[in-house]
C-alpha positions as CSV (number, residue, x, y, z in Angstrom):
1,X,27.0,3.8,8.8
2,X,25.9,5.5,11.8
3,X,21.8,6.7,11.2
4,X,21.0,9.8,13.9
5,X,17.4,10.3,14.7
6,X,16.5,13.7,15.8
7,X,13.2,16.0,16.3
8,X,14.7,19.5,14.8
9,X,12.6,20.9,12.6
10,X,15.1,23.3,11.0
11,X,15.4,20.8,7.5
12,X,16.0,22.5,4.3
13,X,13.0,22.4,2.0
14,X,15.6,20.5,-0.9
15,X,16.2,17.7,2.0
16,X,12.3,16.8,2.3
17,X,11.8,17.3,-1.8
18,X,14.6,15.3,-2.4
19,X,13.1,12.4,-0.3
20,X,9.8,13.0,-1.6
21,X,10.4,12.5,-5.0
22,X,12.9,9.8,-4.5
23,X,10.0,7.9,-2.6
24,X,7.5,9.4,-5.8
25,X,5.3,11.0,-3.1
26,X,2.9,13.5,-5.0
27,X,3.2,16.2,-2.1
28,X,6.5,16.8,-3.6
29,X,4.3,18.9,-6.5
30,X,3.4,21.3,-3.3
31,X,6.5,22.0,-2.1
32,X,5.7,25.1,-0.2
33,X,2.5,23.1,1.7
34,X,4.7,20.3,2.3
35,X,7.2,22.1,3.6
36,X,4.7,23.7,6.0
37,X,2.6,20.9,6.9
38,X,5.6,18.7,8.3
39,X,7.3,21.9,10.0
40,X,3.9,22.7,11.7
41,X,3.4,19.1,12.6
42,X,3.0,18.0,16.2
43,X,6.4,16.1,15.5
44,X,8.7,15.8,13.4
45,X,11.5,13.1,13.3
46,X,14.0,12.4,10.5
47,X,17.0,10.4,10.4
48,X,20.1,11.6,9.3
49,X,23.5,9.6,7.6
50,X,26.1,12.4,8.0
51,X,24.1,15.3,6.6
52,X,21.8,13.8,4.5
53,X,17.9,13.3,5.2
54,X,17.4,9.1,4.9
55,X,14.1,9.4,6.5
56,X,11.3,11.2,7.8
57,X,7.8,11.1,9.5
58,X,5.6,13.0,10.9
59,X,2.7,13.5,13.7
60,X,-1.0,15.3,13.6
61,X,-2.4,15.1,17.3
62,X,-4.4,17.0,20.3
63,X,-1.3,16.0,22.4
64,X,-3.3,14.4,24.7
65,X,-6.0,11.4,23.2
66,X,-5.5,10.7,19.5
67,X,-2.3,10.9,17.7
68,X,-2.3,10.4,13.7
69,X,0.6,9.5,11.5
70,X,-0.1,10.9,8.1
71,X,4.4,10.8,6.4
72,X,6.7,8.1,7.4
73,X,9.5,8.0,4.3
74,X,12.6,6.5,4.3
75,X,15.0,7.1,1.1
76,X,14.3,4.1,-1.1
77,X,18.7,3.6,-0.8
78,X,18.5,3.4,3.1
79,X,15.1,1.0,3.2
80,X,15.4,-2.5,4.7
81,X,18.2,-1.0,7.2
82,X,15.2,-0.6,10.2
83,X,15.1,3.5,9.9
84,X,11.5,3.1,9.4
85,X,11.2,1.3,13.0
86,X,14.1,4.1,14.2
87,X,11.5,6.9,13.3
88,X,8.3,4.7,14.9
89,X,10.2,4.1,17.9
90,X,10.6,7.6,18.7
91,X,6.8,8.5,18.2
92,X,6.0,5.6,20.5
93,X,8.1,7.5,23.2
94,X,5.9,10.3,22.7
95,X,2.5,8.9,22.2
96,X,3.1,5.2,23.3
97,X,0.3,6.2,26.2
98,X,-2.2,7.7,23.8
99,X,-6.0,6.4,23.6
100,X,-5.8,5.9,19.8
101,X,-2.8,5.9,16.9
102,X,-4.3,6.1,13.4
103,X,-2.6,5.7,10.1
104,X,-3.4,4.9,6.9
105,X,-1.0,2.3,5.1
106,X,-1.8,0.8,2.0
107,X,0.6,-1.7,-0.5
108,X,3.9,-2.7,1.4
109,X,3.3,0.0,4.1
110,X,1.1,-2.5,5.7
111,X,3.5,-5.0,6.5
112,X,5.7,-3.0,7.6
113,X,3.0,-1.6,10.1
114,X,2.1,-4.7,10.9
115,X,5.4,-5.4,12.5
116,X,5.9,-2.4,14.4
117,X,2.6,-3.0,16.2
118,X,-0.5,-1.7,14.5
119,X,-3.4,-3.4,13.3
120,X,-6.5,-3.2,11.2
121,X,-9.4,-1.0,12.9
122,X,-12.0,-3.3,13.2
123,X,-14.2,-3.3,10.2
124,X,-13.2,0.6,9.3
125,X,-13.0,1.3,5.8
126,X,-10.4,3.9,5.3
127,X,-12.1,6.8,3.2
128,X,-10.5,10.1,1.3
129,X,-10.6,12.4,-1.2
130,X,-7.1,12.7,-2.3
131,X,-5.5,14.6,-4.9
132,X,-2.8,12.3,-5.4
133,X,-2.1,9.4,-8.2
134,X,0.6,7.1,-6.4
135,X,-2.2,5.3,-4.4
């Protein structure tokens, strides 16, 4: 199975809801906001197997000092197969040289973060108000 990585922003809005809601993401109740948000993101990556949407993540940044990764999603039948590190790859081509890279990663996300390179922030404690209820 050959996985394409690719910037183009031109997804269908059924390709990111399907992922969403395979992955139980609650953004996938705001389907025109989500939509929006990731197609007005600083980037946008997604991985592809033929023409479906395996995975997908996103960028917020000044495109210059900070760089913040708020979506990385990988369909939950194509996890474990390194897409995930695929997607993170590509952002580090792009921000690699930035001053800062923030994310927020809670339950298994944090391993997996771990291994691509990021770390705890000191002795930050991540804060939000979130309208959410996966977390």
């Amino acid at each position: 199975m050959e996985i394409i990585i690719s910037d183009r922003r031109d997804i269908a809005p059924r390709d990111i809801l399907e992922i969403y809601k395979a992955n139980k993401w609650s953004s996938a109740e705001k389907p025109d906001e989500l939509y929006k948000a990731l197609t007005n993101s600083h980037s946008l990556i997604s991985a592809w197997s033929n023409d479906k949407l395996v995975g997908i993540g996103n960028a917020i940044s000044d495109g210059h000092l900070v760089v913040y990764y708020p979506h990385l999603l990988v369909h939950p039948d194509y996890q474990g197969q390194g897409i995930g590190q695929m997607i993170m790859a590509k952002m580090q081509e792009i921000y690699g040289g930035f001053h800062m890279q923030m994310l927020t990663a809670d339950g298994k996300a944090i391993d997996f973060y771990k291994k691509v390179g990021f770390e705890r922030a000191g002795a930050t404690e991540p804060m939000w108000i979130y309208h959410g209820d996966e977390h």
